[in-house]
N, C-alpha and C positions, 0 to 999 in steps of 0.2 A: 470386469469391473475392478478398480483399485482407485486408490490415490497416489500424491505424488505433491513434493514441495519442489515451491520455483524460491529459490534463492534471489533477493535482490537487497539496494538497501530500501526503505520503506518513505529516506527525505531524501530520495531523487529523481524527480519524473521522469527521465531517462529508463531508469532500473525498472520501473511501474511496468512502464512501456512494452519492455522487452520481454519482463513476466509478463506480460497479458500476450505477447504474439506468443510466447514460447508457448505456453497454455493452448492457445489454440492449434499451433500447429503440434503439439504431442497431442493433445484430446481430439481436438476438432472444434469442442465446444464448453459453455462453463455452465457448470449446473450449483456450485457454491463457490461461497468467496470466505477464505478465512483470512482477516486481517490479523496473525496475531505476529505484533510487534509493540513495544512504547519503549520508551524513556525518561526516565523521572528529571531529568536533567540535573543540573550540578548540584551538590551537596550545600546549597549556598542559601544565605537569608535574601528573603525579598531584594532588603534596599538596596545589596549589594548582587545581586543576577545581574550577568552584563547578557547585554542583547543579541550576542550572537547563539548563545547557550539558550532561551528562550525559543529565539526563530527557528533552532533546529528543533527543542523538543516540539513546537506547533509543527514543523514541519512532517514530522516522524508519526506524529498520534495523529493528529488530526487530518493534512495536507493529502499527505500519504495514504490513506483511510479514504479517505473520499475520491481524491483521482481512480484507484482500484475499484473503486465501488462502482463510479461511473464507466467505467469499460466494459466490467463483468454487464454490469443493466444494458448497458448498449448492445453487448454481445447476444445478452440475453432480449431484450427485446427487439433486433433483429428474427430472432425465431418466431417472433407471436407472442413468446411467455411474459 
C-alpha cells in the first residue's frame, strides 16, 4: 500500500489524461482522487481582469477538477463501485 503524486498541469486536458493512464498503469486502479491545485489568478480588480487570466483560473479550479473527477468515476465505476 502507499501513495504516490502524478505531476501534471491541472488547465490542460492533455496533462489530466496522461495522469489518469499513468495512474492506472502504476496502480492498476483508482481508489481516490485528490485534486489539490487552484489559482487565484492575477492580482487585479474586477473591471480590469482581462479574459485570458479568468479562462485559465476557471480552467485550472474548476475545468480541471471535473475532467479528473470524471475519469477517476469512470475508472471507478467500471469495477462496480
Amino acid at each position: 500500500r502507499g501513495a504516490f503524486a502524478v505531476r501534471g498541469d491541472m488547465g490542460r486536458p492533455a496533462d489530466i489524461r496522461a495522469a489518469h493512464a499513468s495512474t492506472l498503469a502504476r496502480a492498476g486502479r483508482i481508489d481516490v482522487l485528490v485534486c489539490n491545485a487552484g489559482i487565484s489568478g492575477p492580482p487585479a480588480p474586477f473591471l480590469s481582469m482581462e479574459e485570458g487570466a479568468w479562462a485559465e483560473m476557471l480552467a485550472v479550479n474548476l475545468t480541471g477538477p471535473m475532467l479528473a473527477g470524471q475519469l477517476a468515476a469512470r475508472a471507478m465505476a467500471e469495477r462496480g463501485e
